[in-house]
Backbone as numpy.savetxt, mean C-alpha at the origin, in Angstrom:
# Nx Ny Nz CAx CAy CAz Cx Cy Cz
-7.69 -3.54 -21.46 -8.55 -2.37 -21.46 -7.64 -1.13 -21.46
-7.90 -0.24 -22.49 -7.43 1.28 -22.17 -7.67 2.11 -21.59
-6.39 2.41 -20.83 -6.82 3.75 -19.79 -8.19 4.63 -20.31
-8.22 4.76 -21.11 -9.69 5.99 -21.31 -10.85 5.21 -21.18
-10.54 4.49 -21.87 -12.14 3.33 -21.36 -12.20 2.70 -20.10
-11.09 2.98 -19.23 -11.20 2.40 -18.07 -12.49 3.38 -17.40
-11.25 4.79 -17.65 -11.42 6.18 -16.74 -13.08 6.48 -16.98
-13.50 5.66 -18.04 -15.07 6.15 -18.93 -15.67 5.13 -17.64
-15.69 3.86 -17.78 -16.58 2.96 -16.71 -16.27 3.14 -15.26
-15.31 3.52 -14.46 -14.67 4.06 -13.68 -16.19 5.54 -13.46
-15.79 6.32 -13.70 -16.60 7.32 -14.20 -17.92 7.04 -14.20
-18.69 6.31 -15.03 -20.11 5.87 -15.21 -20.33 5.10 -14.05
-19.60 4.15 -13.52 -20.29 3.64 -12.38 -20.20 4.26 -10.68
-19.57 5.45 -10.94 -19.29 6.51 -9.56 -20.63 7.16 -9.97
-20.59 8.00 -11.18 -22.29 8.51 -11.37 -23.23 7.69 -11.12
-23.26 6.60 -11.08 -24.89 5.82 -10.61 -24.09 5.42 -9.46
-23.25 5.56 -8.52 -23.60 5.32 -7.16 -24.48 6.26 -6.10
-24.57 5.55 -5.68 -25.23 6.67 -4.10 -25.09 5.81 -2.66
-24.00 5.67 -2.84 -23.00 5.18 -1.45 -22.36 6.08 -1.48
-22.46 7.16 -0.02 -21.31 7.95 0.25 -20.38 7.66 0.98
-20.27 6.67 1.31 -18.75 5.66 1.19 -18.18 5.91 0.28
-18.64 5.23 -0.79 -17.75 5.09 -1.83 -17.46 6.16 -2.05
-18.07 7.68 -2.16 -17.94 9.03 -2.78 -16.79 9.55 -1.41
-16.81 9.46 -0.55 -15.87 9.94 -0.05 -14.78 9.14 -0.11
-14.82 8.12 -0.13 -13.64 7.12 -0.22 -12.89 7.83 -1.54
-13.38 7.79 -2.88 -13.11 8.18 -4.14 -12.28 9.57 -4.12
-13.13 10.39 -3.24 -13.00 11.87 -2.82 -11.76 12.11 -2.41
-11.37 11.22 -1.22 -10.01 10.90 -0.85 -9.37 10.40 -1.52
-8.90 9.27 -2.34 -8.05 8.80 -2.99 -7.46 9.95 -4.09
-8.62 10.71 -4.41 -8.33 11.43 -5.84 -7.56 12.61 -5.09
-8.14 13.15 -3.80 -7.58 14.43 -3.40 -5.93 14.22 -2.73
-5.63 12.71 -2.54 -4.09 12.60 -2.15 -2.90 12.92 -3.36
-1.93 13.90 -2.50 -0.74 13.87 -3.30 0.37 13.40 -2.67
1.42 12.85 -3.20 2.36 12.21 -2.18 3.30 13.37 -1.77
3.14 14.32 -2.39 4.05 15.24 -1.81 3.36 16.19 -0.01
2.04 15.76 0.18 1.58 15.81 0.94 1.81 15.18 2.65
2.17 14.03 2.26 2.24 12.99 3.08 3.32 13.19 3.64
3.05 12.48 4.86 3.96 13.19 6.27 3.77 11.69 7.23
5.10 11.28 7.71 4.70 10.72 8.81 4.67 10.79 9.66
3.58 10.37 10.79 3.97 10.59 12.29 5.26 10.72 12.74
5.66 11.28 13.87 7.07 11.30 14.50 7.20 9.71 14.99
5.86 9.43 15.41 6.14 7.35 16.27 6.37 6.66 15.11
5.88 6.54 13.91 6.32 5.96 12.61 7.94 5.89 12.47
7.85 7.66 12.33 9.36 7.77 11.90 10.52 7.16 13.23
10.05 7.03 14.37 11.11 6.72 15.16 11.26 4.94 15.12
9.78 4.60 15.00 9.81 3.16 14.64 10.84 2.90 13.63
10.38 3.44 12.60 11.58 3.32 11.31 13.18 3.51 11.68
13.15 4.03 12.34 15.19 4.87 12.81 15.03 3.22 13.20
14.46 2.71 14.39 15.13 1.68 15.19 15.24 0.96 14.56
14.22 0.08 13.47 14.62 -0.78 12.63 15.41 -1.10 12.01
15.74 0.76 11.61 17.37 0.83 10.39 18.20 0.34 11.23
18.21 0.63 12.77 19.76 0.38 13.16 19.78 -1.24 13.88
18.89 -1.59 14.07 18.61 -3.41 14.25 19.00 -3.56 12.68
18.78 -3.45 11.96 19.19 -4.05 10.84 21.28 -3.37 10.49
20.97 -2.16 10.78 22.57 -2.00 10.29 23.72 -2.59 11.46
22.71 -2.95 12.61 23.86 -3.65 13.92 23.72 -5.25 13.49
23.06 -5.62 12.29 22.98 -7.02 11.72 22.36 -8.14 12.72
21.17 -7.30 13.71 20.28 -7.71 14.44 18.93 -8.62 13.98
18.80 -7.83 12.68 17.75 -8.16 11.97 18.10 -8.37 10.66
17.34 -9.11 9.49 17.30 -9.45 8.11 16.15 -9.44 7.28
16.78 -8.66 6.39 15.26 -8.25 5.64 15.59 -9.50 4.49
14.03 -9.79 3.63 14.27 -11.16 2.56 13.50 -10.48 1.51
13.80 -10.99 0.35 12.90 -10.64 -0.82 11.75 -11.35 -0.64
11.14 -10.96 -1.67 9.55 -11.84 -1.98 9.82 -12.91 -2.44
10.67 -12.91 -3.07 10.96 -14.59 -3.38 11.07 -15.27 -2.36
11.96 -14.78 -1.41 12.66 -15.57 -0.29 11.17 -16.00 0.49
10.81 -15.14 0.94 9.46 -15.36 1.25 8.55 -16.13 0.96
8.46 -16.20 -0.18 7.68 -16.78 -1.07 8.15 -18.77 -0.79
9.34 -18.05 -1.33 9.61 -20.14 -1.41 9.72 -20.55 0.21
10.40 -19.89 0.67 9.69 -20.83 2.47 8.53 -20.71 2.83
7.30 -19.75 2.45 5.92 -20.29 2.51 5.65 -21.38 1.73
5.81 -21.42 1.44 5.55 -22.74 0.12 6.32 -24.03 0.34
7.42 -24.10 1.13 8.26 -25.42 1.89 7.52 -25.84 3.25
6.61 -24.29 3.72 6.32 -24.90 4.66 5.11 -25.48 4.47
4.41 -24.60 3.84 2.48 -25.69 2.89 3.02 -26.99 2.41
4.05 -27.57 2.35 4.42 -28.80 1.38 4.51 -29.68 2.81
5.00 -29.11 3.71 5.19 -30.30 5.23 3.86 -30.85 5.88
């Protein structure tokens, strides 16, 4: 499907709603910019500690793969 024909049914089926859920939900998504976004200070301090558990080689981060294939070794047991 092409973006314009998405943005068209996208579009047509927000006009026949009348869930204002959905309209504010929509309302929000459309009104975010990322240059906006801010994180809490407890986020951001969460984040510092992590970096340094990980740069004191406390912790290990894995790809999705990695992830992936030991979920899947462990569904096989």
């Amino acid at each position: 499907m092409k973006k314009a024909q998405q943005k068209i049914e996208i579009a047509q089926r927000l006009f026949l709603t009348e869930d204002e859920h959905i309209l504010k939900e929509v309302s929000y998504l459309l009104s975010q910019d990322e240059k906006d976004y801010e994180l809490s200070e407890e986020i951001k301090e969460e984040l510092d500690e992590l970096r340094q558990l990980r740069k004191a080689g406390k912790t290990k981060s894995y790809t999705v793969a990695e992830v992936r294939k030991y979920a899947l070794s462990k569904i096989k047991k």
